[in-house]
VOGU-3710 file (C-alpha; in Angstrom, 3 decimals, decimal comma):
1> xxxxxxxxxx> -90,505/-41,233/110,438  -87,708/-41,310/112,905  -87,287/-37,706/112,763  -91,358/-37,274/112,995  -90,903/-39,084/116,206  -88,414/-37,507/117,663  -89,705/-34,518/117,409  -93,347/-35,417/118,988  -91,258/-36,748/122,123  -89,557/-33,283/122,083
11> xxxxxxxxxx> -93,057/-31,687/122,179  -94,257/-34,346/124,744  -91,682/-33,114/127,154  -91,827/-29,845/126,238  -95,458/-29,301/127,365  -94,740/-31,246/130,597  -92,279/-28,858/132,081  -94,625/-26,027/130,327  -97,536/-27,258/133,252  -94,997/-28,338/135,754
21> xxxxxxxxxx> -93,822/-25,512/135,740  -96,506/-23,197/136,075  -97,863/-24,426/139,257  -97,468/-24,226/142,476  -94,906/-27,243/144,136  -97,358/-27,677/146,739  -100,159/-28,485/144,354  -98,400/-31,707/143,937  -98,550/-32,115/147,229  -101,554/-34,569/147,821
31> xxxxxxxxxx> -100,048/-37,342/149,929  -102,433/-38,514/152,649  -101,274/-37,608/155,940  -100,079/-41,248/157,700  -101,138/-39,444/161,314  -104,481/-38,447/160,525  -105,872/-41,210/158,192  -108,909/-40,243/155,175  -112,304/-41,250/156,098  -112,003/-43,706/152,756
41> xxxxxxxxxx> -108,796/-45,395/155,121  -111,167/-45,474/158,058  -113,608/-46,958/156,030  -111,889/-49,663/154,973  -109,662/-50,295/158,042  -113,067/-50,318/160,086  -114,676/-53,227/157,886  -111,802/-55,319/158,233  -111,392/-55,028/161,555  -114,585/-56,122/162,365
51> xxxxxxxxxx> -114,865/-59,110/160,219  -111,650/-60,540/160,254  -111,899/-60,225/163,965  -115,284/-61,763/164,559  -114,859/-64,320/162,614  -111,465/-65,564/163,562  -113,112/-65,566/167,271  -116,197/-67,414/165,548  -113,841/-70,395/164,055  -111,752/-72,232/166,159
61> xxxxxxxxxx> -111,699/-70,610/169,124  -115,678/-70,342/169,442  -115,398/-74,687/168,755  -112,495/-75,305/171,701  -114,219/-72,947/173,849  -117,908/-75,040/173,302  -116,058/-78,575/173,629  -114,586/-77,349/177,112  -118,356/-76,764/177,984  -119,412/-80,666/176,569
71> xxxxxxxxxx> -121,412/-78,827/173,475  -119,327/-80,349/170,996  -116,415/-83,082/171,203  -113,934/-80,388/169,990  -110,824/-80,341/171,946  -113,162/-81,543/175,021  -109,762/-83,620/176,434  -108,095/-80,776/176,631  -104,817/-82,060/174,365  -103,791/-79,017/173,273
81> xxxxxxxxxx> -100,140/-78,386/171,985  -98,376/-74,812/171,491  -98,696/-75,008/167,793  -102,442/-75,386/167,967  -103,597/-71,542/167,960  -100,030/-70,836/165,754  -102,318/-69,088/162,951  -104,761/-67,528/164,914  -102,256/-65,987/167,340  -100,402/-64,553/164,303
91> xxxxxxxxxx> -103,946/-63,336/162,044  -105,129/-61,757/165,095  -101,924/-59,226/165,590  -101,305/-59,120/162,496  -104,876/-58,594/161,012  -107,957/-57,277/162,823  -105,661/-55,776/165,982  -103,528/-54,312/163,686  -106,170/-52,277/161,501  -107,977/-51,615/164,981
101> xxxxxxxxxx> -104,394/-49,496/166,364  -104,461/-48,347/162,623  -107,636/-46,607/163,254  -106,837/-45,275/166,934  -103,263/-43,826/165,603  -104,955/-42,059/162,287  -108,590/-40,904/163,454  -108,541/-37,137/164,209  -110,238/-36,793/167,801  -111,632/-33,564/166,538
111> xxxxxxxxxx> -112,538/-35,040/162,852  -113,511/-38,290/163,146  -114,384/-38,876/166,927  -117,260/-41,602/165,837  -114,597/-44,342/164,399  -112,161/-43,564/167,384  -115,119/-43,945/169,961  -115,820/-47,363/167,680  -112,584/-48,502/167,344  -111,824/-48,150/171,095
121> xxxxxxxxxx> -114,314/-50,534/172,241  -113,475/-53,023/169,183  -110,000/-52,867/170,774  -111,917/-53,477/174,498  -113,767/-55,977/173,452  -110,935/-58,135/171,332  -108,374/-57,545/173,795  -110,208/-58,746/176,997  -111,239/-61,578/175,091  -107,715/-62,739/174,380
131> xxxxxxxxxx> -106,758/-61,916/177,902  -109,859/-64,665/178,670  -108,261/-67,345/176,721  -104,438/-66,756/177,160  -103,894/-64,525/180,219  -101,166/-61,898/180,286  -100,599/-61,033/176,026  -98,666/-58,350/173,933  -100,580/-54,834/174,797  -98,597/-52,052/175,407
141> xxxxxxxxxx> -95,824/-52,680/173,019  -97,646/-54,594/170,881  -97,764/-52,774/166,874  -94,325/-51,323/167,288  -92,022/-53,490/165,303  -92,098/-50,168/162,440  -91,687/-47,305/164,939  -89,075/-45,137/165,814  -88,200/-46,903/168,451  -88,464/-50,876/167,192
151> xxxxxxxxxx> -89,949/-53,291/169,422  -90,132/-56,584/168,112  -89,865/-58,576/171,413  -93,013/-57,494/173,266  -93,390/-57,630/177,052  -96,013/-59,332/177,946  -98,921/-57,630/179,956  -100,595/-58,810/182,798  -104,507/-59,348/182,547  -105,300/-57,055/185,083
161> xxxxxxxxxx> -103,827/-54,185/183,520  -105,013/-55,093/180,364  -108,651/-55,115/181,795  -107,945/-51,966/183,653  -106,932/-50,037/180,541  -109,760/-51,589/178,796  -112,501/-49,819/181,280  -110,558/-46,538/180,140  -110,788/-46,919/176,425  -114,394/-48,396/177,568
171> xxxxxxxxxx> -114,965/-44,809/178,878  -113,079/-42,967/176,039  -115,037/-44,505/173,509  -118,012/-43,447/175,150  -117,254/-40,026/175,099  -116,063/-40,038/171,600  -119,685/-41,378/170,593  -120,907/-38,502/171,816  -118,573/-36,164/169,766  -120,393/-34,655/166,429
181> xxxxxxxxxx> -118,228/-35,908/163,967  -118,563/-34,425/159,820  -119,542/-37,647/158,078  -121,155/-40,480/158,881  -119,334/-43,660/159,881  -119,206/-46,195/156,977  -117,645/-49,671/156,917  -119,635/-50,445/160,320  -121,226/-53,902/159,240  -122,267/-54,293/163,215
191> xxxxxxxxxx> -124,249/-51,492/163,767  -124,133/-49,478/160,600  -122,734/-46,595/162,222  -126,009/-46,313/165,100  -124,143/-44,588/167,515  -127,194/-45,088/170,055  -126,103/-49,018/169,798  -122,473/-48,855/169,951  -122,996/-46,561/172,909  -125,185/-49,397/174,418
201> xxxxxxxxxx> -122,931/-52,065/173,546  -120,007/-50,481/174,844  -121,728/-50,016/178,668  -122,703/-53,873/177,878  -119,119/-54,889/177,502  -118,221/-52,943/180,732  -120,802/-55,181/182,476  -119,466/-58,023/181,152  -116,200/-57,473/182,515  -117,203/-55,837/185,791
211> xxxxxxxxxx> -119,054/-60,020/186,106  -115,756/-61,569/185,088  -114,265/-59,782/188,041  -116,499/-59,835/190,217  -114,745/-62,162/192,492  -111,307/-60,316/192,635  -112,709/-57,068/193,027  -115,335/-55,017/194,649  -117,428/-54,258/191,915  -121,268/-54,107/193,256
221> xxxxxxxxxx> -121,325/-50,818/193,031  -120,118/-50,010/189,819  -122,448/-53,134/188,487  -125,569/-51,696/190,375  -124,339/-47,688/188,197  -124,829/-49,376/184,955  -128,089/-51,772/185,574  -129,876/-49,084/187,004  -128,850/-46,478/184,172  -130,616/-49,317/182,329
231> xxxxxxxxxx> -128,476/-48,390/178,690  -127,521/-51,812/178,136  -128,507/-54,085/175,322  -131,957/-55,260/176,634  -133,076/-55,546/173,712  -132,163/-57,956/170,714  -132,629/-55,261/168,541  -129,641/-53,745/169,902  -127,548/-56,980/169,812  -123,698/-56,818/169,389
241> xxxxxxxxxx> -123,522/-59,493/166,775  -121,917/-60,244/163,567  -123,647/-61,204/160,371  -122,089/-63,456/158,221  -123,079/-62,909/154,621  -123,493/-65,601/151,617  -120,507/-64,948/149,510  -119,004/-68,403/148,935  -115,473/-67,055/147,197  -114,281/-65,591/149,366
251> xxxxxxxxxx> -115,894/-67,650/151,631  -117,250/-65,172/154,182  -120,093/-67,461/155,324  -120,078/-68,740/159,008  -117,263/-70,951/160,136  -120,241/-73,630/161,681  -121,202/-73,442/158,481  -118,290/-73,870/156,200  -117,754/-76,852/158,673  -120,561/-78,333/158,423
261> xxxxxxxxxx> -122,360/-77,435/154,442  -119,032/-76,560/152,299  -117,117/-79,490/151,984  -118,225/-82,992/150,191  -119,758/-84,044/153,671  -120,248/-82,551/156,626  -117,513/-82,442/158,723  -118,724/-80,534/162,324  -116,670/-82,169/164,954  -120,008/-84,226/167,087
271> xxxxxxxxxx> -122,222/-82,355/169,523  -122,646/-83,449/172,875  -124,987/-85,848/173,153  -125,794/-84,518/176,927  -126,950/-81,532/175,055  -129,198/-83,172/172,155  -130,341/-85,058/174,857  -131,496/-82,858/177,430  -132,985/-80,423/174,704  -135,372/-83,613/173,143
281> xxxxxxxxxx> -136,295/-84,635/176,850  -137,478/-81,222/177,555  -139,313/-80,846/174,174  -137,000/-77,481/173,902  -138,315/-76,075/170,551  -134,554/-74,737/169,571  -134,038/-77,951/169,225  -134,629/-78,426/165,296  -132,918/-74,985/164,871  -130,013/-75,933/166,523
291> xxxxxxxxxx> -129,003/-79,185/164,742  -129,393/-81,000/161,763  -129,850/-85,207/161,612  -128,411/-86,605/158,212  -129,868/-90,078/158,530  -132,562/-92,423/159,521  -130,460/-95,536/159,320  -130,333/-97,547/162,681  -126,794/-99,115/163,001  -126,411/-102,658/164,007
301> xxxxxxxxxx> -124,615/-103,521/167,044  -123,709/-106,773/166,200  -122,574/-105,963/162,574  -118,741/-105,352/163,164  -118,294/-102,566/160,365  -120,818/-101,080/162,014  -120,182/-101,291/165,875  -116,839/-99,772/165,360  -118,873/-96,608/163,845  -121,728/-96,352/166,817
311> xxxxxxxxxx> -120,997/-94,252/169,408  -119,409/-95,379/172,903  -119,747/-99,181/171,695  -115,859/-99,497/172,358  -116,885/-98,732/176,274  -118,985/-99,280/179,141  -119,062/-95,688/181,098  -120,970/-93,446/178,378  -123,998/-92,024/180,213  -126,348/-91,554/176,744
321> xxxxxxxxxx> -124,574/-94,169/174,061  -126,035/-94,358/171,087  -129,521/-93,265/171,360  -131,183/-95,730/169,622  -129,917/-98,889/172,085  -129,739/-96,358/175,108  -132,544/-97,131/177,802  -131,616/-93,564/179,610  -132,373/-92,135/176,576  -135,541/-93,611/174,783
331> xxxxxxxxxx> -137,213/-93,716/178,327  -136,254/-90,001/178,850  -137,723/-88,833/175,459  -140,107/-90,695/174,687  -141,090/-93,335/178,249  -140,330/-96,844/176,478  -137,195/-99,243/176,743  -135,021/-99,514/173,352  -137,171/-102,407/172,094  -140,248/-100,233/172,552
341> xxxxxxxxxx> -140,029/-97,783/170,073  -141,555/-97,313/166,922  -140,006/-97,356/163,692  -140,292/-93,415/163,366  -139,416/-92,896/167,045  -136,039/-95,131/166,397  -134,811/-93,442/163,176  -135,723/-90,150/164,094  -133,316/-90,967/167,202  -130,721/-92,133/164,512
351> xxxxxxxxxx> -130,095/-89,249/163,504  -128,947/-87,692/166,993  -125,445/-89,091/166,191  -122,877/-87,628/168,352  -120,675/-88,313/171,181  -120,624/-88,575/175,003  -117,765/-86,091/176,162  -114,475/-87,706/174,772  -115,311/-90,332/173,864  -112,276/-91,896/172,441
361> xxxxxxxxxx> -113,908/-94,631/170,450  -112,622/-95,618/166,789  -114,093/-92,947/164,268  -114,229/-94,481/160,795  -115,638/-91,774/158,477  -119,090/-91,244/159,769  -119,614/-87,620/158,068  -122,861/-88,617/156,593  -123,716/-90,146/159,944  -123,017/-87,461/162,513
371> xxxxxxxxxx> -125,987/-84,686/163,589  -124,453/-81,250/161,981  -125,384/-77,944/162,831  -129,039/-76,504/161,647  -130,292/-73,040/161,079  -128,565/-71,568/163,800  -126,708/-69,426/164,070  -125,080/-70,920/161,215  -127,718/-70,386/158,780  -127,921/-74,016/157,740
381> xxxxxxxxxx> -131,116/-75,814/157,456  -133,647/-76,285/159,481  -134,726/-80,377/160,368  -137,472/-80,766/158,665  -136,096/-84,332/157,310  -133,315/-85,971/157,493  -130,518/-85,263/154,985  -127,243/-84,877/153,909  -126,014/-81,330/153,915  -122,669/-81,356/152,562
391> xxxxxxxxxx> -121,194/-80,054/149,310  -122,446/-76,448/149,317  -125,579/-77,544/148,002  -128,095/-76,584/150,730  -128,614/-73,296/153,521  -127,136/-69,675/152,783  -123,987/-69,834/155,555  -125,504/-65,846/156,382  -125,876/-66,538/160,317  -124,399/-64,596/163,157
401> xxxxxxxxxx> -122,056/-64,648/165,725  -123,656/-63,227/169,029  -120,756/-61,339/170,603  -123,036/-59,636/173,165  -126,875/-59,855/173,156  -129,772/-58,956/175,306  -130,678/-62,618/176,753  -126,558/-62,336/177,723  -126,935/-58,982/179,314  -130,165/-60,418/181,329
411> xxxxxxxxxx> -128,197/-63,845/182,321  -125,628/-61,404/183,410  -127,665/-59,261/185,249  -129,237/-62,549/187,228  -125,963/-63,383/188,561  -125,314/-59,819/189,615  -128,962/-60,251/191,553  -127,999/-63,625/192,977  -124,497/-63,628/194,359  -123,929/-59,446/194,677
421> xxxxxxxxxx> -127,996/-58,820/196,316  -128,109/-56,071/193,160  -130,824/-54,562/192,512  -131,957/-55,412/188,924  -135,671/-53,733/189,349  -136,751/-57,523/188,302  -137,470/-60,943/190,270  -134,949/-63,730/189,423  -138,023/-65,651/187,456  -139,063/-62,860/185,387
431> xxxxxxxxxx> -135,626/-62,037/184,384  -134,891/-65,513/183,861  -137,876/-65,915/181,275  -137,000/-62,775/179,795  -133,259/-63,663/178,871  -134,314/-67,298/177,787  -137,053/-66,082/175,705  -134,977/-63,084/174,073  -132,777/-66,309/173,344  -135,900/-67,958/171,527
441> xxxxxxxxxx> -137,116/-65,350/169,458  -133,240/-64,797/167,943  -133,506/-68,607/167,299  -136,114/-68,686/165,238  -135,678/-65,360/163,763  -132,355/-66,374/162,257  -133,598/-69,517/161,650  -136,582/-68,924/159,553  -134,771/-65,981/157,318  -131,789/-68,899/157,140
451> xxxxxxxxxx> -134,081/-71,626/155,805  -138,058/-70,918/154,391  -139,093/-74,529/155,403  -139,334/-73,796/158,710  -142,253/-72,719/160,470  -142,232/-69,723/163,176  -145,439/-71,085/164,222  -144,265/-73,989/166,659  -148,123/-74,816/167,604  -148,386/-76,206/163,889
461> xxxxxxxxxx> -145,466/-78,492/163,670  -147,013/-81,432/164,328  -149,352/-80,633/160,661  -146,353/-79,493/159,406  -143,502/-82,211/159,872  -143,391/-85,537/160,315  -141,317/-85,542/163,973  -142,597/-88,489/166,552  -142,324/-85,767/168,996  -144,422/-82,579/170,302
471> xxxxxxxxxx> -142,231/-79,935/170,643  -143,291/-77,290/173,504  -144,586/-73,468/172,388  -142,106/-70,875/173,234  -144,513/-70,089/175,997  -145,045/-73,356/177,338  -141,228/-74,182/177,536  -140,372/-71,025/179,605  -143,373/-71,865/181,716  -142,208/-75,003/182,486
481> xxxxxxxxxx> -138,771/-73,363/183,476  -140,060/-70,696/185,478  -142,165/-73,429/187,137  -139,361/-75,149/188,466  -137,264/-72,776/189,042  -136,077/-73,029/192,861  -136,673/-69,667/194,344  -136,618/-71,089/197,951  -133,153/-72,698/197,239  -129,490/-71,183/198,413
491> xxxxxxxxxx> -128,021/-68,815/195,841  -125,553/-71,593/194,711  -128,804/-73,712/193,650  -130,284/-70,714/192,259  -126,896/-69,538/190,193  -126,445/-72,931/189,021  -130,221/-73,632/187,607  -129,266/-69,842/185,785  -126,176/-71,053/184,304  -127,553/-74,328/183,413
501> xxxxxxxxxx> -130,096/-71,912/180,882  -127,111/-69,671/179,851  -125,390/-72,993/178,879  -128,687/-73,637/176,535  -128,858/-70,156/175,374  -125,070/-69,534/174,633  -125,309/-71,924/171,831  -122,685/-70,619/169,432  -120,490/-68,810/171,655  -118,919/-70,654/173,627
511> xxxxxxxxxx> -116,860/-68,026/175,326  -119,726/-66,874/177,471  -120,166/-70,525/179,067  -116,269/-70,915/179,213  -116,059/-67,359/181,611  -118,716/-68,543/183,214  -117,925/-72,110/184,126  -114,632/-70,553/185,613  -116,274/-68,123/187,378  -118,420/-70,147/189,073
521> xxxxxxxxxx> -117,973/-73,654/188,502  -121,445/-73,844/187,247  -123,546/-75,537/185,785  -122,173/-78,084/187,688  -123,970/-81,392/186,115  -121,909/-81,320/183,080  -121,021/-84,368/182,090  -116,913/-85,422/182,580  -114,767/-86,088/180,021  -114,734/-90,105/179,582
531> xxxxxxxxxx> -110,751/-89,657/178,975  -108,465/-86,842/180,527  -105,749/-86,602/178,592  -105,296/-83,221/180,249  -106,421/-80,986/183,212  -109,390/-78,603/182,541  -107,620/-75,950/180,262  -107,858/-73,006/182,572  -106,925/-70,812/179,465  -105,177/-71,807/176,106
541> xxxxxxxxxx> -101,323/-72,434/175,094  -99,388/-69,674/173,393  -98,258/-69,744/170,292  -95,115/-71,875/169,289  -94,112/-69,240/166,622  -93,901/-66,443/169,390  -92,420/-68,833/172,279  -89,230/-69,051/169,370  -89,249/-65,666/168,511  -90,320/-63,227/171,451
551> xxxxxxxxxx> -88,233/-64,528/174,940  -90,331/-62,838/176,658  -93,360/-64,988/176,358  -94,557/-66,862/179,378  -93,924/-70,268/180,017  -96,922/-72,395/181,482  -98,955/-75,243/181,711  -102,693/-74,331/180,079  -103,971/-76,421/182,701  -102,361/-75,959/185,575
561> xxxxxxxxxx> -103,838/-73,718/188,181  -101,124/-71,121/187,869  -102,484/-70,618/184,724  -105,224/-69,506/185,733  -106,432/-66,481/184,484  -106,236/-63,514/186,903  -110,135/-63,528/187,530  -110,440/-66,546/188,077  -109,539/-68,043/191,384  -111,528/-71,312/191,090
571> xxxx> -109,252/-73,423/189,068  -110,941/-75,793/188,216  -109,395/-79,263/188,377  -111,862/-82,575/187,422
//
């Protein structure tokens, strides 16, 4: 047997230099070229640099940016510490910017123009975003710590550059678009590989960051090019948005809703209650889309356990309180004093549990308590009833994360109108109900595909659900906006009643109200933090892992007006 064995290993090798040799050494050859990457590598690298991306600017960044804006109560004092944004700093360079240069290193210009051209204004788009919250970052030798030449102590560029060389790859990607490319882009779960979109999107971006400069540069003209080219997203077909999908392991539903659905009980840090507030007093029929009550119970004030749990009942400056005992409030929504409501009207109010802007009072664990986020754009559920939402048994977690969308392009192109005299081809009110009711119809488009119980048909809720409230139509709420809009007023008046919308609209980004409130200060009636632990953060900390290992990072004080980022030249103090 040994023998036997011996001799079929013999025979084994025998026949392997027998086909080795008769070929060709270069037939072995088959290596993928590192410098001009497979469309399979494209592929891949594409997909993952759109998702990890998104939805690391979707998590915890999206939530401090909406609590410096009073939506929600997260990080809305401003107590930020350098080792707050330590993992998102390092997934972002490491991860989604990473594959991004991957793809702009490997893509053939000549072969695969399409994922260059889509690549380019992913990198535009992520990188002018980070210059937004931090300022001057890693850029130009960022991704070098394997080259020839090792850099693993980046200089840190300034803003303005980085904005600068974003128009260019702005333009670049553009013109790749346009380049007939072999195959069809795959991987692309934004657009699918529609070029027509991306090309749209891309000019959209450009006017977004032609607005974010507008006041350190002279940019009318450029501003005027694009709106009256009129190839923007103006439609919310065309939106530049992520879709989140269902897949619970890995868990690649929306962060709002992972906060909010996944755990035992919801855990969303609290909305504003300016917000709930001012959406219920207006009858604004996003309302039920955007958040989700948990309980009818009325808390007792005079029940210990239970005053420590009620909102702003440790203080005597909150502007809403708790809703149920708050005279502002229960005359504002429904025209009685506290001890006028009925018992619907009262525990339907119960269930608007959140917090006045920092409000510092003792939090016991009030997760079944606190209003959580609805059918959008988490893709939660819709408030039909009251309910608890927490462990994973309710909504789908598929919502989206609007990066740039037509009711943004249209707010966008208002301010433009008001404070540059461009030209839009629109007046201010038709724009205006244009971009809030774009707004509406993604509401309750996501929000209806998110959760089957609720109605598209806002006429019929009142046969439908048991609310003590009449919502307004879609038509009858922008009516009533367009109706008081002041068209007579200065353009401050005018900019700040647009913002105050945009503030409304941008629900789930809070980037766009962030920019904006630095831009212009606007709107101005936001209500001010109860405690300032902090300044305003005029843009966020770095990282504590790269102040130890790169020397050259900045030092700074996030809210401090020299930190300021370079477009803004408010700075904001309270």
């Amino acid at each position: 047997m040994k023998i036997l064995k011996s001799k079929n290993y013999y025979l084994f090798f025998a026949l392997l230099l027998l086909v080795v040799s008769s070929c060709e050494i270069t037939d072995l050859d088959i290596n993928t070229d590192p410098n001009n990457a497979s469309e399979a590598s494209l592929n891949l690298l594409l997909t993952s640099a759109q998702f990890e991306g998104v939805n690391t600017f979707a998590g915890g960044l999206n939530n401090a940016t909406m609590g410096f804006q009073g939506i929600n109560t997260s990080s809305d004092d401003f107590n930020f510490t350098n080792a707050s944004w330590n993992g998102t700093w390092n997934f972002l360079y490491s991860g989604p910017l990473k594959d991004l240069e991957e793809i702009i290193s490997g893509a053939d210009p000549e072969v695969n123009p399409n994922y260059l051209g889509i690549a380019q204004i992913m990198k535009a788009y992520y990188f002018t975003t980070m210059v937004d919250l931090w300022g001057d970052v890693p850029y130009s030798e960022a991704f070098k710590g394997n080259a020839e030449e090792t850099i693993t102590e980046p200089v840190y560029d300034s803003g303005a550059s980085i904005y600068a060389d974003a128009f260019l790859l702005i333009d670049q990607g553009i013109t790749n678009l346009a380049k007939s490319q072999g195959v069809s882009v795959k991987g692309d779960i934004i657009y699918g590989g529609n070029l027509t979109r991306w090309r749209k999107a891309a000019k959209s971006l450009k006017l977004k960051l032609l607005i974010n400069t507008r006041n350190v540069n002279s940019n009318n003209a450029a501003i005027q090019s694009l709106i009256s080219e009129g190839d923007l997203i103006l439609s919310g077909s065309n939106d530049f948005q992520l879709r989140f999908s269902s897949l619970k392991n890995p868990d690649n539903r929306h962060p709002m809703y992972q906060a909010g659905y996944a755990g035992g009980e919801a855990g969303y840090s609290y909305f504003g209650h300016q917000l709930m507030y001012e959406m219920l007093s207006s009858k604004d029929p996003r309302t039920p889309f955007y958040f989700k009550r948990q309980t009818t119970t009325i808390l007792d004030p005079e029940d210990p356990t239970a005053k420590q749990t009620i909102p702003c009942s440790q203080r005597d400056d909150c502007v809403y309180n708790y809703f149920v005992t708050s005279s502002k409030v229960t005359n504002g929504i429904f025209g009685v004093d506290p001890d006028g409501l009925t018992d619907s009207q009262a525990s339907y109010l119960a269930g608007f549990f959140g917090r006045d802007r920092s409000d510092p009072s003792g939090i016991p664990n009030d997760n079944p308590l606190r209003t959580t986020v609805g059918a959008y754009p988490a893709a939660g559920l819709f408030d039909k009833s009251a309910g608890l939402t927490g462990g994973n048994k309710f909504g789908v977690g598929d919502g989206i994360f609007p990066i740039i969308s037509s009711w943004m392009v249209k707010f966008w192109m208002l301010e433009a109108q008001i404070a540059l005299n461009v030209n839009t081809g629109y007046t201010e009110s038709d724009l205006l109900a244009e971009a809030i009711g774009d707004q509406m119809k993604k509401v309750i488009s996501v929000g209806t595909s998110a959760d089957p119980q609720a109605s598209s048909d806002i006429s019929n809720w009142p046969n439908l659900y048991s609310w003590p409230i009449v919502f307004k139509t879609e038509n009858e709420y922008i009516n009533s906006i367009i109706s008081d809009y002041p068209t007579s007023g200065s353009s401050n008046q005018r900019l700040n009643t647009v913002l105050k919308h945009a503030w409304f609209a941008n629900f789930g980004n809070g980037f766009e109200g962030y920019n904006s409130f630095r831009r212009t200060g606007f709107p101005s009636d936001i209500q001010a933090p109860l405690q300032l632990i902090r300044q305003f953060a005029l843009s966020f900390p770095y990282a504590q892992d790269e102040i130890n290992l790169n020397p050259n990072t900045p030092q700074k004080a996030y809210d401090s007006p020299s930190a300021a980022i370079f477009w803004d030249t408010l700075k904001f103090q309270f």
